[in-house]
FITIRO-765772 format. One record per residue (C-alpha): residue number from 0; residue in three letters; x, y, z. Coordinates in Angstrom, 1 decimal. Example, Ala and Ser with C-alpha at 12.3 -4.5 7.8 and 13.67 -1.06 7.14 Angstrom:
// FITIRO-765772
<num: 0, residu: ALA, px: 12.3, py: -4.5, pz: 7.8>
<num: 1, residu: SER, px: 13.7, py: -1.1, pz: 7.1>
END
This chain:
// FITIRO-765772
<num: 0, residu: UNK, px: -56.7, py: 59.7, pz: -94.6>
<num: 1, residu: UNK, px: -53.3, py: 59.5, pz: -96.6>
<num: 2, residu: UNK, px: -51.4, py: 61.1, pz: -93.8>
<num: 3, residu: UNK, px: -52.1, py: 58.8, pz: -91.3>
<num: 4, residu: UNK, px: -49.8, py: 55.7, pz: -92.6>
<num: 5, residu: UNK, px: -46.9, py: 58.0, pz: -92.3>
<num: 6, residu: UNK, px: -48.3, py: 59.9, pz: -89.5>
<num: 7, residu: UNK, px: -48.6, py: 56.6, pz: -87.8>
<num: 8, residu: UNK, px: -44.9, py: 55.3, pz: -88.6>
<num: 9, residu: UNK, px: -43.8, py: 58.3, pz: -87.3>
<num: 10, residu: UNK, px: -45.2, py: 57.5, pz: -83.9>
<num: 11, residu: UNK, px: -44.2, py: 54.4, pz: -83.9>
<num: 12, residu: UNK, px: -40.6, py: 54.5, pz: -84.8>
<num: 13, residu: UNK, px: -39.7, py: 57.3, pz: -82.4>
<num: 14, residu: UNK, px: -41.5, py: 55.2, pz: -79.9>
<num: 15, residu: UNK, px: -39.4, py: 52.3, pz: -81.3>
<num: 16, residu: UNK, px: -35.9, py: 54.2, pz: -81.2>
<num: 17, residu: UNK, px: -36.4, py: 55.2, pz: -77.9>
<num: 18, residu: UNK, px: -36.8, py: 52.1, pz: -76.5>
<num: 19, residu: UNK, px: -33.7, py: 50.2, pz: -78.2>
<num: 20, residu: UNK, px: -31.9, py: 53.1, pz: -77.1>
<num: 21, residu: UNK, px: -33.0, py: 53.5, pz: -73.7>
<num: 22, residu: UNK, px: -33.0, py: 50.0, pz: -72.9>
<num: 23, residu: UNK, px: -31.6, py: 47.3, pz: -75.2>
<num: 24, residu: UNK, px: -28.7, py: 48.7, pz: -75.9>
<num: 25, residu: UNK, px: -27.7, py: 49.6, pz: -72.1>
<num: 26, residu: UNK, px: -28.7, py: 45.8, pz: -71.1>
<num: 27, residu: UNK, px: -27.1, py: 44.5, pz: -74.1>
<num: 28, residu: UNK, px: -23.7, py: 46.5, pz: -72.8>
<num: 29, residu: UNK, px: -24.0, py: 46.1, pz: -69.3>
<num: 30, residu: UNK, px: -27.1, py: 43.6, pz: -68.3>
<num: 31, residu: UNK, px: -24.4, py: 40.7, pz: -68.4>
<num: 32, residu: UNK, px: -21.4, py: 42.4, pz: -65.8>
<num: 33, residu: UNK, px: -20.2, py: 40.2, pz: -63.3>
<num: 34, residu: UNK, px: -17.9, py: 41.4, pz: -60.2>
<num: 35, residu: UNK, px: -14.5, py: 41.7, pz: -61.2>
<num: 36, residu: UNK, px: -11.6, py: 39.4, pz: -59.8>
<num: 37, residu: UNK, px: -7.8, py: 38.9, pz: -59.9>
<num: 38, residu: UNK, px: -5.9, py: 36.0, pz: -61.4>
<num: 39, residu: UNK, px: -6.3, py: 34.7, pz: -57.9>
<num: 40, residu: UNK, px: -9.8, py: 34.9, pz: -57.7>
<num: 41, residu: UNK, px: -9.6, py: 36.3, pz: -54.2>
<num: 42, residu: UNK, px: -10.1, py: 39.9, pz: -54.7>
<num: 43, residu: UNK, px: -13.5, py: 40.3, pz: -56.1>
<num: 44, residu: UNK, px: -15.9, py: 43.3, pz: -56.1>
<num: 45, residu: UNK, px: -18.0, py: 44.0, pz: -55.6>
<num: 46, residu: UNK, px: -19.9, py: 41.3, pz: -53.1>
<num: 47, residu: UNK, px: -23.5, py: 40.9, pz: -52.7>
<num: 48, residu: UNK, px: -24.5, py: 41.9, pz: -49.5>
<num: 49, residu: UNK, px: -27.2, py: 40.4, pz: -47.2>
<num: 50, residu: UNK, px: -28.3, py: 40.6, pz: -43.7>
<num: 51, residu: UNK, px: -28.7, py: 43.7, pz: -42.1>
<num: 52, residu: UNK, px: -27.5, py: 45.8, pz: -44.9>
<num: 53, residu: UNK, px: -30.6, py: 45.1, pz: -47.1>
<num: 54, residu: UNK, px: -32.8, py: 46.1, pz: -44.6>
<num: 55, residu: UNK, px: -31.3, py: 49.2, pz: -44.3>
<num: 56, residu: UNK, px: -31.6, py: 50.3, pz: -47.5>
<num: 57, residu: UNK, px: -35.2, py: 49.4, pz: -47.1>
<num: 58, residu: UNK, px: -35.5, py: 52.0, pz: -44.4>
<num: 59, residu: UNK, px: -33.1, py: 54.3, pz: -46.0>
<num: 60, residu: UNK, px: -35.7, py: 54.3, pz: -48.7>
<num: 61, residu: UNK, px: -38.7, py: 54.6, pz: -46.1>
<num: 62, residu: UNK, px: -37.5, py: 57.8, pz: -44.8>
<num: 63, residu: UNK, px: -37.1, py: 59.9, pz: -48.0>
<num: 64, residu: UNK, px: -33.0, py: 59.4, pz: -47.9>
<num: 65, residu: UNK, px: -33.0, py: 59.5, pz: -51.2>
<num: 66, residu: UNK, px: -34.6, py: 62.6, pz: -52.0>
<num: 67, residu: UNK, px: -31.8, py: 64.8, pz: -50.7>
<num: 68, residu: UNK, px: -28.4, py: 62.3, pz: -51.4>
<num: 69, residu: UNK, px: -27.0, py: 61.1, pz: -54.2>
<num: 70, residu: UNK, px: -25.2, py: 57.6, pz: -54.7>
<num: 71, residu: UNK, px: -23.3, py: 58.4, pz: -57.9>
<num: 72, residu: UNK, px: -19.4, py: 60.4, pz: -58.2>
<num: 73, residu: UNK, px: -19.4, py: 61.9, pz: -61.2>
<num: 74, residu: UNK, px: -16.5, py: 62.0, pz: -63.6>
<num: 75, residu: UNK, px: -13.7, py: 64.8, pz: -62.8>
<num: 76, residu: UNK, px: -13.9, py: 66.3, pz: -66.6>
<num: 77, residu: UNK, px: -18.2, py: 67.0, pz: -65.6>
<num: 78, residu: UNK, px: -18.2, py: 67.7, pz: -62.0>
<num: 79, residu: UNK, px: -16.2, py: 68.5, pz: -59.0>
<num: 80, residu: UNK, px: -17.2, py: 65.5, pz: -56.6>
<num: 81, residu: UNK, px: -13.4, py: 63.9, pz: -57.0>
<num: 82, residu: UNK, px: -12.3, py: 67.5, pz: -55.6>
<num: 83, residu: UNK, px: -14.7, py: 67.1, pz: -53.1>
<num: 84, residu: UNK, px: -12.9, py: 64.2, pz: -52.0>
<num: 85, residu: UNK, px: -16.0, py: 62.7, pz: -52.6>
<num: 86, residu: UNK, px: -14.3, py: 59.5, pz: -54.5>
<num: 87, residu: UNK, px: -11.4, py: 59.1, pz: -55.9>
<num: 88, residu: UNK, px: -12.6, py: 58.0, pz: -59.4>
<num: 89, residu: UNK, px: -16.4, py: 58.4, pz: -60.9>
<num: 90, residu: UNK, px: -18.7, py: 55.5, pz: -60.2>
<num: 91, residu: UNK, px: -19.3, py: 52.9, pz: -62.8>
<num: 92, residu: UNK, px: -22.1, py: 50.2, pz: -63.8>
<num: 93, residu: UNK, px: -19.9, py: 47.3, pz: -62.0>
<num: 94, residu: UNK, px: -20.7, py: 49.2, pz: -58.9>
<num: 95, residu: UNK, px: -24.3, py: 48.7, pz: -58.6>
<num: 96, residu: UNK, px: -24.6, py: 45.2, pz: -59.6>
<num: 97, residu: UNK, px: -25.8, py: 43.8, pz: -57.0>
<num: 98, residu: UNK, px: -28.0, py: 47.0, pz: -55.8>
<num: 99, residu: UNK, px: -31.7, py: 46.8, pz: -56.0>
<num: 100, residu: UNK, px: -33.0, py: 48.9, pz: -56.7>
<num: 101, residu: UNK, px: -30.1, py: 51.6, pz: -57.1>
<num: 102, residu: UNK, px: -30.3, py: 55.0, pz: -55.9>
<num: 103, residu: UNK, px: -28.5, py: 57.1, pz: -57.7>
<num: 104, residu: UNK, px: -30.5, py: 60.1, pz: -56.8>
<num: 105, residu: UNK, px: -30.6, py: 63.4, pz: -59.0>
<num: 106, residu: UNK, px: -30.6, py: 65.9, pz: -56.0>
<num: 107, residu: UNK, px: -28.1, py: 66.8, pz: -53.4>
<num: 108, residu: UNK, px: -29.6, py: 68.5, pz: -49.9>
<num: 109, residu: UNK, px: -26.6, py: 66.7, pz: -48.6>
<num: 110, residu: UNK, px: -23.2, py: 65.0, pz: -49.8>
<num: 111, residu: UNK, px: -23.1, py: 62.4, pz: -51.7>
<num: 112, residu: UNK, px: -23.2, py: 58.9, pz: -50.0>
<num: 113, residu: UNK, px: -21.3, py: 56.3, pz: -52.5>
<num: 114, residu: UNK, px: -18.3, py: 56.4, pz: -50.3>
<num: 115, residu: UNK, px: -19.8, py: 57.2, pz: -46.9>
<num: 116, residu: UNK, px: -18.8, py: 54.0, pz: -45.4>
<num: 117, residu: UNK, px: -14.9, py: 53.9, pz: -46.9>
<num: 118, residu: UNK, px: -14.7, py: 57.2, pz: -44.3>
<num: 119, residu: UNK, px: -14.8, py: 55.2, pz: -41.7>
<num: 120, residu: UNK, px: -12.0, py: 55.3, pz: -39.2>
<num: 121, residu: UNK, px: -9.2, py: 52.7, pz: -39.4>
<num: 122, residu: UNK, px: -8.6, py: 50.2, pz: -36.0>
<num: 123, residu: UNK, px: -5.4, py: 52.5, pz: -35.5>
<num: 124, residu: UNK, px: -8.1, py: 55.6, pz: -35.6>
<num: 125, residu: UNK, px: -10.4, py: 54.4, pz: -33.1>
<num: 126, residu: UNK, px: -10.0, py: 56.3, pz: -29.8>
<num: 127, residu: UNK, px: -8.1, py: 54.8, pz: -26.6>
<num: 128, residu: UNK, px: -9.6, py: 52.2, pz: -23.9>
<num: 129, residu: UNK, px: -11.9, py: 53.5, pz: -21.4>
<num: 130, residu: UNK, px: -9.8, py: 55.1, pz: -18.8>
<num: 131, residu: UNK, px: -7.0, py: 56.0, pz: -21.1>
<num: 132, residu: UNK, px: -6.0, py: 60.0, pz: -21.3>
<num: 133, residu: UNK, px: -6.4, py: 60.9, pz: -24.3>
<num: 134, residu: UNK, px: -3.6, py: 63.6, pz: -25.9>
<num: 135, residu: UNK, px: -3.2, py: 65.7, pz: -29.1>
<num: 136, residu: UNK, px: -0.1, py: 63.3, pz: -30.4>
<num: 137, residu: UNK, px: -2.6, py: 60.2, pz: -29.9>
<num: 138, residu: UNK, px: -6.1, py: 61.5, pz: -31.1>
<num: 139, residu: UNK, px: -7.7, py: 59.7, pz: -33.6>
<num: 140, residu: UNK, px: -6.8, py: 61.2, pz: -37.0>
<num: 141, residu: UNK, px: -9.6, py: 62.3, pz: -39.3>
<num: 142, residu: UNK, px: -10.8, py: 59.3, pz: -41.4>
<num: 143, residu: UNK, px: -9.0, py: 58.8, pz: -44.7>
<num: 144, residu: UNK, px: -11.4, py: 59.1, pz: -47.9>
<num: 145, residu: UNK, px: -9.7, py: 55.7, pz: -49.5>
<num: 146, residu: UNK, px: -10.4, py: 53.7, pz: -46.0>
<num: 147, residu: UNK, px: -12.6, py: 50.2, pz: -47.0>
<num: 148, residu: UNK, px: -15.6, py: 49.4, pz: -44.2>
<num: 149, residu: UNK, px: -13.5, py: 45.7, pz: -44.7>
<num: 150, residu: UNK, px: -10.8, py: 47.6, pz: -42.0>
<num: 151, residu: UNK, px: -12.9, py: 50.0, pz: -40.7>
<num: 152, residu: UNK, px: -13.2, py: 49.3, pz: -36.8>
<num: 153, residu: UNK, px: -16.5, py: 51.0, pz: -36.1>
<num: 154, residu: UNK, px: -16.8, py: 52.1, pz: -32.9>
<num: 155, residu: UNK, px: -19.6, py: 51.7, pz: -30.2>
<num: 156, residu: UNK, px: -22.4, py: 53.5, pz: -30.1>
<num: 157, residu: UNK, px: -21.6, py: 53.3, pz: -25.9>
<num: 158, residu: UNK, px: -18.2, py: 55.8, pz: -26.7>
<num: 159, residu: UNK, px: -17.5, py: 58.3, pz: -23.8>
<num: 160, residu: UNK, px: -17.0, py: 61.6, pz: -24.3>
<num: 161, residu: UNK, px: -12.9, py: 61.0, pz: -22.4>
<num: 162, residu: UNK, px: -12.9, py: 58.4, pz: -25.5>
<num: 163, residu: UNK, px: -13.5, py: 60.8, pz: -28.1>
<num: 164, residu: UNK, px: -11.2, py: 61.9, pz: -30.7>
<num: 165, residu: UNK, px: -9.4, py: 64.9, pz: -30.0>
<num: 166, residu: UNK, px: -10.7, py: 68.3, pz: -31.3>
<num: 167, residu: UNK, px: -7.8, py: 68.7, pz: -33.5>
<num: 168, residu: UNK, px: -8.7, py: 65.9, pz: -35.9>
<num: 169, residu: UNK, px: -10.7, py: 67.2, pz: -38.6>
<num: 170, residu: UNK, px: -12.0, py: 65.9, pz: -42.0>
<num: 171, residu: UNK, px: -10.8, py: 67.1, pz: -44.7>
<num: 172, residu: UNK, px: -12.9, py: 69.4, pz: -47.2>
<num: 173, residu: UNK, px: -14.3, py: 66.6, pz: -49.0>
<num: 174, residu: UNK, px: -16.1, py: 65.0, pz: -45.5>
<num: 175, residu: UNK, px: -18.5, py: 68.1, pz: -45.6>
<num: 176, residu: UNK, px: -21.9, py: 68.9, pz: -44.9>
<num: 177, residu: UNK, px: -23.0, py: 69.9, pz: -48.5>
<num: 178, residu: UNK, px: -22.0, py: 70.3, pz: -52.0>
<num: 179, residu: UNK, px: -20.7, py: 74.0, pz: -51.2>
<num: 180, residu: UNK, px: -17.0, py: 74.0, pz: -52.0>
<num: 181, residu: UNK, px: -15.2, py: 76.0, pz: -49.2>
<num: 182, residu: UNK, px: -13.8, py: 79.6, pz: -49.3>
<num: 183, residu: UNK, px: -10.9, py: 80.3, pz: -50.7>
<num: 184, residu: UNK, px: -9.6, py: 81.7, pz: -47.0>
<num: 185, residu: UNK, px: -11.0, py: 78.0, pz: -45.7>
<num: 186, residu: UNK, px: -8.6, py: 76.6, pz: -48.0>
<num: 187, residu: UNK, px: -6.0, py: 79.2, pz: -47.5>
<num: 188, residu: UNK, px: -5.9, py: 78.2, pz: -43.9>
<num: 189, residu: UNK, px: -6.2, py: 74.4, pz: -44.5>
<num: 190, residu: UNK, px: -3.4, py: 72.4, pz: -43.3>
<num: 191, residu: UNK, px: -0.9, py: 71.3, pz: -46.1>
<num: 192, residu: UNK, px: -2.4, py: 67.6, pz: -45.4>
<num: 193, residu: UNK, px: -5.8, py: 68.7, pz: -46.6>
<num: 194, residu: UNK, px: -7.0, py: 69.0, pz: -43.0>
<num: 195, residu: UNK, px: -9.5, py: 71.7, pz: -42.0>
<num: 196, residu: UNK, px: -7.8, py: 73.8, pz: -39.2>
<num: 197, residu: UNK, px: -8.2, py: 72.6, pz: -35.7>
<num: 198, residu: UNK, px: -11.3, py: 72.2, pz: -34.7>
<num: 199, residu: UNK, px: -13.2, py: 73.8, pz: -31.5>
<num: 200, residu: UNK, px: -15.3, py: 72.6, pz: -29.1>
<num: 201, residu: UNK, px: -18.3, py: 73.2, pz: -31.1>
<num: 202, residu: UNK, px: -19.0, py: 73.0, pz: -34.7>
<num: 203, residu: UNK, px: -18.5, py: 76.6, pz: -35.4>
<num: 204, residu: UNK, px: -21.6, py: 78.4, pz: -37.4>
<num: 205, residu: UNK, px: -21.5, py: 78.4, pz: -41.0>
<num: 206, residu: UNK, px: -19.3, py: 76.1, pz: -41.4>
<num: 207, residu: UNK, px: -19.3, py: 74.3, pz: -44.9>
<num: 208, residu: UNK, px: -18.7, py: 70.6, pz: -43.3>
<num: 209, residu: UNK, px: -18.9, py: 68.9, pz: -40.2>
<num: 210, residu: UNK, px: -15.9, py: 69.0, pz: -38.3>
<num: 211, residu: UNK, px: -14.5, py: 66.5, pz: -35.3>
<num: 212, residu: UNK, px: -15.8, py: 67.9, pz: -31.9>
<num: 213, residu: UNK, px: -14.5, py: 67.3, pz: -28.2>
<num: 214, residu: UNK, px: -17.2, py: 65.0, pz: -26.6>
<num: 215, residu: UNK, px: -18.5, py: 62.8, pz: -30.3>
<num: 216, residu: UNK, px: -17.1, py: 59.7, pz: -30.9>
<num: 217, residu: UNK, px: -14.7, py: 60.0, pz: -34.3>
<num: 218, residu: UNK, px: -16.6, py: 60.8, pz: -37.4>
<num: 219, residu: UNK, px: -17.9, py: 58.2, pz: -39.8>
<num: 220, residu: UNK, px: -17.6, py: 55.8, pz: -37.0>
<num: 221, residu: UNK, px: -20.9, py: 53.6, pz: -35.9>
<num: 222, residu: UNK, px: -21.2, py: 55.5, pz: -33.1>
<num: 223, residu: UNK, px: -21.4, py: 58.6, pz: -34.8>
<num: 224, residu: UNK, px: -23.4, py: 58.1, pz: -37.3>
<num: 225, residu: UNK, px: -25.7, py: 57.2, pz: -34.5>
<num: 226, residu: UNK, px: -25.7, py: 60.4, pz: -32.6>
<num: 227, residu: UNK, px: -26.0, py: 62.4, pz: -36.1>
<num: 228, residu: UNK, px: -29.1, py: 60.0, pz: -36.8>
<num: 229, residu: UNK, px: -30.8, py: 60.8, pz: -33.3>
<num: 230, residu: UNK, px: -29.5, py: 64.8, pz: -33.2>
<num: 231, residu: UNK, px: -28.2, py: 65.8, pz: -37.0>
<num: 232, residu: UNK, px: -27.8, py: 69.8, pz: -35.5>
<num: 233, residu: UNK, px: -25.7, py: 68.4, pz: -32.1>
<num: 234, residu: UNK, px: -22.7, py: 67.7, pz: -35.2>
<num: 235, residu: UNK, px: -23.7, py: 70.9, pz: -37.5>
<num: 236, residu: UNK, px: -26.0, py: 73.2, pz: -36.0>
<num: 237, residu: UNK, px: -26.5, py: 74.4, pz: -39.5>
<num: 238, residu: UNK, px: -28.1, py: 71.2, pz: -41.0>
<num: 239, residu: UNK, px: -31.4, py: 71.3, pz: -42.4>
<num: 240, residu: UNK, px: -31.5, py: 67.6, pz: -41.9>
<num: 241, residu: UNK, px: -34.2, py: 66.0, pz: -40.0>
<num: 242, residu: UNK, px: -34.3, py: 64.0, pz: -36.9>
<num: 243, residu: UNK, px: -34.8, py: 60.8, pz: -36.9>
<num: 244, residu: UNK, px: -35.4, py: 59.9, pz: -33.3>
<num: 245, residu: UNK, px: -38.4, py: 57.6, pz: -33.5>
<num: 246, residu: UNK, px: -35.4, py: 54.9, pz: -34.8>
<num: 247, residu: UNK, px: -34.7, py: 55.7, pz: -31.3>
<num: 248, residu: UNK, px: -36.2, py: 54.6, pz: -27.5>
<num: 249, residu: UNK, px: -35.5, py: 56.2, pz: -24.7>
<num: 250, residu: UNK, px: -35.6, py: 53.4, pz: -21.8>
<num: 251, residu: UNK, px: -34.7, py: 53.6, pz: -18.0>
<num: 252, residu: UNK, px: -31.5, py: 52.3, pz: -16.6>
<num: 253, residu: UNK, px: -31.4, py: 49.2, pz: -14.6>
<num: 254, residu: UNK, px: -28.5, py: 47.7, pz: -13.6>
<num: 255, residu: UNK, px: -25.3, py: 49.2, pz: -16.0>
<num: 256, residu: UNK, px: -25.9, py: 51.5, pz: -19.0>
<num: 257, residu: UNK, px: -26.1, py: 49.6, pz: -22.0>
<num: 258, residu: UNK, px: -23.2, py: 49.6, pz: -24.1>
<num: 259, residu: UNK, px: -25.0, py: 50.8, pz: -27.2>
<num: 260, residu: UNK, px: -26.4, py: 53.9, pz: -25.4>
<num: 261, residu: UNK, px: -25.9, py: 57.1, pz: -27.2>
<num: 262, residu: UNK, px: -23.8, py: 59.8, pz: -26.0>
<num: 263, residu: UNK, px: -25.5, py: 62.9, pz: -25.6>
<num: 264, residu: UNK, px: -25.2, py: 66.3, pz: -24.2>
<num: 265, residu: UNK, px: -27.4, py: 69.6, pz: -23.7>
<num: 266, residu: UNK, px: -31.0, py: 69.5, pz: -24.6>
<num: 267, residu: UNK, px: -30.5, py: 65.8, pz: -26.4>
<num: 268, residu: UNK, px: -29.3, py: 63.9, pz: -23.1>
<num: 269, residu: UNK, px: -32.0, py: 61.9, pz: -21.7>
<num: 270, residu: UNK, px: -33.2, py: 62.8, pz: -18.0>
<num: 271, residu: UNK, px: -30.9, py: 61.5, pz: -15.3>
<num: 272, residu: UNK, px: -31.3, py: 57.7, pz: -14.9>
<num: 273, residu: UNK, px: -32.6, py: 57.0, pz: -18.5>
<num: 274, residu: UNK, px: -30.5, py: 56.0, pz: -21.5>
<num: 275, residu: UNK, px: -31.5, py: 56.2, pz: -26.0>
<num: 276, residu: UNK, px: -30.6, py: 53.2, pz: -27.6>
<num: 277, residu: UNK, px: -31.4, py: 52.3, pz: -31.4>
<num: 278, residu: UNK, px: -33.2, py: 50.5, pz: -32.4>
<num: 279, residu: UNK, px: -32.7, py: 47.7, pz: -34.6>
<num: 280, residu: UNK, px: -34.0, py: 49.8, pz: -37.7>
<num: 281, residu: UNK, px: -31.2, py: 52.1, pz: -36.9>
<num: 282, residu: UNK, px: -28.6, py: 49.5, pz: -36.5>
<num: 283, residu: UNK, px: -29.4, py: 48.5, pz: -39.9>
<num: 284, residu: UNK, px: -29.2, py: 51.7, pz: -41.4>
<num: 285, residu: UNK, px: -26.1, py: 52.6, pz: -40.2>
<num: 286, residu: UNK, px: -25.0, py: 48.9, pz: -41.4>
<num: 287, residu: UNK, px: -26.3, py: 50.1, pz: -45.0>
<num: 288, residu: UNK, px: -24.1, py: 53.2, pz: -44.6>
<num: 289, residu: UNK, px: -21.2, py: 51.9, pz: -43.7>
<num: 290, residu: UNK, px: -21.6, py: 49.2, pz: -47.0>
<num: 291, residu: UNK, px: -21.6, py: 51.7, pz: -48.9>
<num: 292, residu: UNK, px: -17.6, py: 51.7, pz: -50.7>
<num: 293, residu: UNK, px: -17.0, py: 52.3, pz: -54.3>
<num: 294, residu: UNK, px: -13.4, py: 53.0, pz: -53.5>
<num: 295, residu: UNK, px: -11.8, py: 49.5, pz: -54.8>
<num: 296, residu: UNK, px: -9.8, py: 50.4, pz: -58.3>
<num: 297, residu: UNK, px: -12.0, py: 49.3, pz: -61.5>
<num: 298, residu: UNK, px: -10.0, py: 48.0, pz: -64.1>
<num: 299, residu: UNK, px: -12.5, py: 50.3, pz: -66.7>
<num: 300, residu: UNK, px: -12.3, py: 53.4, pz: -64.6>
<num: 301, residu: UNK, px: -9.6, py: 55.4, pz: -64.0>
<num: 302, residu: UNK, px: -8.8, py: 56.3, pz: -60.4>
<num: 303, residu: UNK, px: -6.9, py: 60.2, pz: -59.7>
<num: 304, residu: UNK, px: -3.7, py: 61.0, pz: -61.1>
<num: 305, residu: UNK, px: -4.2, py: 57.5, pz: -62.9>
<num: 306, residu: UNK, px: -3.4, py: 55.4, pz: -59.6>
<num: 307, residu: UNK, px: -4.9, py: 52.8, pz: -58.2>
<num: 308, residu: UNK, px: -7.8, py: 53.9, pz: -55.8>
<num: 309, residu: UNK, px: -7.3, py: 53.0, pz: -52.0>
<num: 310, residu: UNK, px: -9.4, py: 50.2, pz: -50.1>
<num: 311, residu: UNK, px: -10.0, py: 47.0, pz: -51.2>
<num: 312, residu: UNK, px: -13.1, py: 45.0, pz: -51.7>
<num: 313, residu: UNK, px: -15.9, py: 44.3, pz: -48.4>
<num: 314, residu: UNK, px: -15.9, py: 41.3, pz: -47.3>
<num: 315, residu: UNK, px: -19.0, py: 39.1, pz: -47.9>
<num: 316, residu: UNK, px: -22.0, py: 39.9, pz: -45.5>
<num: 317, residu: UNK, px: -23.4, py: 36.9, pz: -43.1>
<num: 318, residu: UNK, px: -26.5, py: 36.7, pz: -43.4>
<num: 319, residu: UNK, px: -28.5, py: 38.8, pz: -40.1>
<num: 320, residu: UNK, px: -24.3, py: 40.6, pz: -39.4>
<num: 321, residu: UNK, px: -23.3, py: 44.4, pz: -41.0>
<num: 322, residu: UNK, px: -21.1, py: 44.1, pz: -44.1>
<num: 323, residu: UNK, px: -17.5, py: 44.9, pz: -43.5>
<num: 324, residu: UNK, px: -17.3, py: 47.4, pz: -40.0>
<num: 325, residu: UNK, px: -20.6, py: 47.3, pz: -37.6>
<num: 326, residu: UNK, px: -23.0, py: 49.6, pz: -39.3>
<num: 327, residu: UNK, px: -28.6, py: 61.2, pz: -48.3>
<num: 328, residu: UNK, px: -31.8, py: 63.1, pz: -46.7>
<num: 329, residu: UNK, px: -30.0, py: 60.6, pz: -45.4>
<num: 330, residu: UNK, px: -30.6, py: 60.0, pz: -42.1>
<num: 331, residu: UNK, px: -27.2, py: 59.6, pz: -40.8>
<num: 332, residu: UNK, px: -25.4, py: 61.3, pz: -43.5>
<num: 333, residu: UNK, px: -24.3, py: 64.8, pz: -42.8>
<num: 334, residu: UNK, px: -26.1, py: 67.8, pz: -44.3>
END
C-alpha cells in the first residue's frame, strides 16, 4: 500500500509532462500566429481561402489523398525535398494557419503536394490560340517551381491536342512522379537549366517523373490536372495511382463540345459523339490543388542559398470562385 502514492505520482506526472509538452507549449508558441505583412500592409500571407477551395479539400480528404501525399517540405539539413525541387525553403507553422484541419501526411506514395499549385504555368506558358501552329521556339516552357497560382493562368480543361505544349518542354527533376531521386545518367543528361531531356511522344517506361507529352495540355495546368485525375497512367503509365473517374460524367454532345471537355486519346476517349466533363467535385479539387503555394518568402524561414523564395502571396478567394488560377493519393497529383 506504500508504493502506490509514488506509484501514482509517477503516472500522473508523466501523463502531466506530456501534455504541457505536447500541447501548451506548442499553442503557447504558435497558437497566436497571424499572417505576416509588409510595412504596406499589402503583401500578406498567407490568405484564408473560401469557396471552392474548401470543398476541395473536403473531397481531397474523402478519397484517401492523404494517405499517399504529404503537405509538409522538410528542412534541407533532414531531407532532400528542397533538391527535389519540391520548395525552395521547408514549410513552417505560418503556413497552415488558416488550414483545417492540416494534412501534413507521414507517407509519400506520391510527391509531396505543398507547392503543387506554385507549378502552375505562367500566362506567358500557356499554349497558343486555337488555330495557331505551334513550334519548338514557342512551346510552352516547363512550369517554374517558384510560379504563385496568384499568376498562374490555368488553362481549360477544353485544350486541344494542336494547343498543347510542345514535347520538348519538360519539368525539371523536382516535378516528378515520386520521391525516387533520378539516376545519376538522368541527371548526367539533364539540360544545364535543370530540364529533363526532350521529351517523346509518350511518357517513356520507368521514368522517375512525369514528363510533358505531345497531345496534354501543359503540366500543372487545370486542364491537366484534369486529365491526370480522370486517367493518372495516360501521363505516367507507371503510376500506381488510382482513377478517379466517378468525379467524372460522360454525356452526349449536342450542339458544340463543351469547353470544359477532357482531352483524351486511346482507350480513355469517349465513343464518337460523347464528351467527359467534371464534375463540380473535380472542379473543386483541382481548385484545392492549385491553392496550394508555400512559396512566398517567410521572414522566420530561410529560403535556398539564403534568397528570397519566388511567388508572392494568393490572392484572397471569392467566396463559390478558385483561389488564385482556376483550379497526394492525391487524386490529381502525380505518382
Amino acid at each position: 500500500m506504500k508504493g502506490l502514492a509514488p506509484l501514482f505520482i509517477g503516472i500522473f506526472g508523466t501523463f502531466a509532462f506530456s501534455w504541457v509538452g505536447l500541447t501548451v507549449i506548442p499553442t503557447w508558441q504558435i497558437g497566436s500566429l497571424n499572417p505576416q505583412s509588409d510595412e504596406e500592409g499589402t503583401d500578406i500571407y498567407p490568405r484564408p481561402q473560401s469557396g471552392m477551395f474548401q470543398r476541395g479539400a473536403h473531397v481531397y480528404a474523402a478519397n484517401g489523398c492523404v494517405y499517399c501525399h504529404s503537405q509538409q517540405i522538410r528542412a534541407d539539413y533532414i531531407a532532400d525535398d528542397i533538391e527535389r525541387k519540391w520548395g525552395d525553403r521547408r514549410s513552417a507553422p505560418r503556413d497552415y494557419i488558416f488550414q483545417r484541419p492540416v494534412f501534413l501526411g507521414k507517407m509519400r506514395m506520391g510527391q509531396d503536394l505543398a507547392n503543387i499549385g506554385a507549378r502552375a504555368p505562367a500566362p506567358e506558358e500557356s499554349p497558343a490560340p486555337a488555330g495557331a501552329a505551334a513550334s519548338p521556339a514557342s512551346a510552352p516552357a516547363s512550369p517554374s517551381p517558384g510560379s504563385s497560382p496568384a499568376t498562374a493562368s490555368a488553362a481549360s480543361p477544353g485544350t486541344s491536342p494542336a494547343n498543347a505544349a510542345s514535347p520538348n518542354a519538360s519539368p525539371p527533376p523536382g516535378q516528378r512522379t515520386g520521391v525516387a531521386s533520378p539516376s545519376p545518367g538522368q541527371m548526367a543528361n539533364a539540360t544545364p537549366g535543370g530540364s529533363s531531356p526532350a521529351a517523346p511522344s509518350a511518357q517513356t517506361p520507368g521514368a522517375p517523373w512525369p514528363i510533358q507529352t505531345a497531345g496534354l495540355p501543359p503540366m500543372y495546368s487545370a486542364a491537366w490536372h484534369h486529365v491526370h485525375l480522370f486517367a493518372p497512367r495516360s501521363i505516367n503509365p507507371n503510376s500506381n495511382m488510382p482513377s478517379y473517374r466517378f468525379l467524372y460524367r460522360t454525356r452526349r454532345i449536342t450542339g458544340e463540345r463543351s469547353a470544359e471537355a477532357l482531352q483524351l486519346s486511346g482507350a480513355d476517349a469517349p465513343p464518337e459523339g460523347w464528351e467527359v466533363v467534371p464534375t463540380y467535385d473535380a472542379k473543386c479539387v483541382v481548385a484545392y490543388l492549385m491553392g496550394l503555394n508555400q512559396s512566398h518568402p517567410l521572414k522566420e524561414v530561410r529560403s535556398v542559398g539564403g534568397a528570397s523564395a519566388t511567388g508572392g502571396a494568393p490572392p484572397p478567394a471569392a467566396p463559390g470562385a478558385s483561389p488564385g488560377a482556376a483550379a497526394g493519393g492525391s487524386p490529381a497529383a502525380p505518382k
